[in-house]
C-alpha positions as a Python dict, from the first residue, in 0.01 Angstrom:
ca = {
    (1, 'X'): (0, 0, 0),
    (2, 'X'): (276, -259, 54),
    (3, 'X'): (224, -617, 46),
    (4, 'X'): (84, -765, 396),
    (5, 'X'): (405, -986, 599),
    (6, 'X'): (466, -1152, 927),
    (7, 'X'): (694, -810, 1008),
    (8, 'X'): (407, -575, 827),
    (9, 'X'): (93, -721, 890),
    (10, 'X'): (-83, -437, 799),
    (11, 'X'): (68, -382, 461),
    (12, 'X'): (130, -11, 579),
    (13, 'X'): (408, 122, 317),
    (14, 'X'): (694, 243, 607),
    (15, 'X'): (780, 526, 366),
    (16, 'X'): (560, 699, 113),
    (17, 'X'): (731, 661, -242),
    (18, 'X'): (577, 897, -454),
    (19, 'X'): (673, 1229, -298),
    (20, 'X'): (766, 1552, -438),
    (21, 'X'): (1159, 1485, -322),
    (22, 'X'): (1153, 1148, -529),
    (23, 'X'): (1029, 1333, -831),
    (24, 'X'): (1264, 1580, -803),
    (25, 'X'): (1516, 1355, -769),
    (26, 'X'): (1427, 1191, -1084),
    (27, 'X'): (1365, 1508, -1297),
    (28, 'X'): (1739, 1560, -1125),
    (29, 'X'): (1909, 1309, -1316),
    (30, 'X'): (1689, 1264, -1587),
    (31, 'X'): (1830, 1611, -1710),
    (32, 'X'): (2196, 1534, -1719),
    (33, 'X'): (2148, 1169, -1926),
    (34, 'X'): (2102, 922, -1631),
    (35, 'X'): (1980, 593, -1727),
    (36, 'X'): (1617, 444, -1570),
    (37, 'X'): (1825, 199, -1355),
    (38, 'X'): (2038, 454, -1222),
    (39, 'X'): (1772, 723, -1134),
    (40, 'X'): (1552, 447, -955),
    (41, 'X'): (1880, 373, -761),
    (42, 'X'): (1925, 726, -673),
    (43, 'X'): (1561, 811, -552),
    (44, 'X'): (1547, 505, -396),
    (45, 'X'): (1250, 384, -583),
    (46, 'X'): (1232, 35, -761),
    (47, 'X'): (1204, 37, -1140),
    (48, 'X'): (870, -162, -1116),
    (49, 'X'): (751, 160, -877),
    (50, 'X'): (872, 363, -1173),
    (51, 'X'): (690, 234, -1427),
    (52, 'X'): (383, 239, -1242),
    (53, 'X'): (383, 619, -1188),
    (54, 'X'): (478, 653, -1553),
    (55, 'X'): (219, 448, -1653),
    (56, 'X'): (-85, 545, -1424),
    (57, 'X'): (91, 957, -1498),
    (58, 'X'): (118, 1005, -1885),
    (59, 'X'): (244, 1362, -1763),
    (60, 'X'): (477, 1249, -1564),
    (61, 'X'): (633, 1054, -1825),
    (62, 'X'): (612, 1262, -2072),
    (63, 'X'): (785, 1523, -1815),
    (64, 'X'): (1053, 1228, -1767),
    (65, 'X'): (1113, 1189, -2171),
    (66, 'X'): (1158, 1578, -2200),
    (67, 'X'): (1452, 1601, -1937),
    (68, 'X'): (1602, 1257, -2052),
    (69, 'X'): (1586, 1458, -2409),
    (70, 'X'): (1738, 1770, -2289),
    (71, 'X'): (2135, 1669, -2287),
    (72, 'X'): (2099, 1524, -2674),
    (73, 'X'): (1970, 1826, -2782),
    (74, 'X'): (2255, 2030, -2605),
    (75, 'X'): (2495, 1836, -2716),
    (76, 'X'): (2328, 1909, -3086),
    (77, 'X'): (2322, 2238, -3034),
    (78, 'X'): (2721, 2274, -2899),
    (79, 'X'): (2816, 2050, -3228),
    (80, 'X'): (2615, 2323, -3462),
    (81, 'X'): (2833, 2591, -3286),
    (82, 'X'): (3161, 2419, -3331),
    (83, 'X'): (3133, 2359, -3714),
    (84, 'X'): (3081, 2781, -3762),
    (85, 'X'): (3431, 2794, -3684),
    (86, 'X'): (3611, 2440, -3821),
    (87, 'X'): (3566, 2322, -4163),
    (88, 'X'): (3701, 1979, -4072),
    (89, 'X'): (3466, 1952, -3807),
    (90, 'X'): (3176, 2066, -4044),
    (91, 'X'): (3292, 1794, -4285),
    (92, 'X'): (3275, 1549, -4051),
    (93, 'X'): (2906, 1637, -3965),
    (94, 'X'): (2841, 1628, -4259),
    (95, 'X'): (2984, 1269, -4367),
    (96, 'X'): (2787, 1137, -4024),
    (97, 'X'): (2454, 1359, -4211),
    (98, 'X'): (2466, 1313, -4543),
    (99, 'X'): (2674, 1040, -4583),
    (100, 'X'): (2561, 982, -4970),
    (101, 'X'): (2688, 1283, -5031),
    (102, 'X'): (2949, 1365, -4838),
    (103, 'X'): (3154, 1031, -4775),
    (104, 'X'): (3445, 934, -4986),
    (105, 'X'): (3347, 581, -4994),
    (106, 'X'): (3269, 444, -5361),
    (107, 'X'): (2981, 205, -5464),
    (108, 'X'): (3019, -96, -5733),
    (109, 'X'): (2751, -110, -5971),
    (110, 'X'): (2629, -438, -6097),
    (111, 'X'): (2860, -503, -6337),
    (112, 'X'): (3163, -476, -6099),
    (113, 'X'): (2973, -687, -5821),
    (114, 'X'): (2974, -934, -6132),
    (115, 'X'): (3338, -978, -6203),
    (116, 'X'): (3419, -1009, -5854),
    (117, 'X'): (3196, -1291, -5792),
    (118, 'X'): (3432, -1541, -5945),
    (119, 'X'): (3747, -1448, -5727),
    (120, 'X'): (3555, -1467, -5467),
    (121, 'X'): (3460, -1817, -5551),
    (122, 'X'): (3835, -1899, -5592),
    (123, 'X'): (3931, -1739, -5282),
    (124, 'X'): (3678, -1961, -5117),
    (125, 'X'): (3817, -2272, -5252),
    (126, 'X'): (4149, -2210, -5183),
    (127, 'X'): (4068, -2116, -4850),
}
């Protein structure tokens, strides 16, 4: 029920919100990576309405989280296919991964952090 105005005295909502269009409208864009914002712009629906179906329908939302899930794992799933056939690619998984590993990138131990200290010092008074 809407809020009671000089226009709505009533309160009557004018159009219901929660309908079976809006939600599919929602599951819609959900499923190819929309944000909140934008779905609630495309159903028509405010995000406070939005929350408050989410949060009086734990279903719903957990319906909501699945689809908004759905394109990440896709894109997972293409990424897994392209390394079978490019080693490059596969490295570069792998660096993102296992980056310990993987990565180039050396690490100074203590004693190297040590004997950079003072240039550092001297850089910073010169500077």
């Amino acid at each position: 029920m809407a809020r009671p105005t000089k226009n709505n005295p009533e309160g009557k909502q004018k159009k219901p919100k929660f309908t079976e269009e809006t939600v599919r409208k929602l599951e819609e864009v959900f499923s190819i990576d929309w944000s909140i914002w934008e779905a609630c712009y495309y159903a028509d629906i405010s995000r406070d309405t939005y929350y408050e179906w989410i949060k009086n329908n734990p279903t719903l939302k957990e319906k909501f989280d699945r689809l908004r899930r759905k394109p990440i794992l896709k894109a997972r799933h293409e990424i897994i296919k392209g390394i079978n056939n490019n080693a490059e690619f596969a490295l570069k998984y792998m660096k993102n991964k296992r980056n310990k590993e993987f990565n180039e990138r050396s690490e100074l131990t203590w004693a190297e952090w040590a004997a950079l200290i003072p240039t550092a010092i001297n850089i910073i008074k010169w500077a």
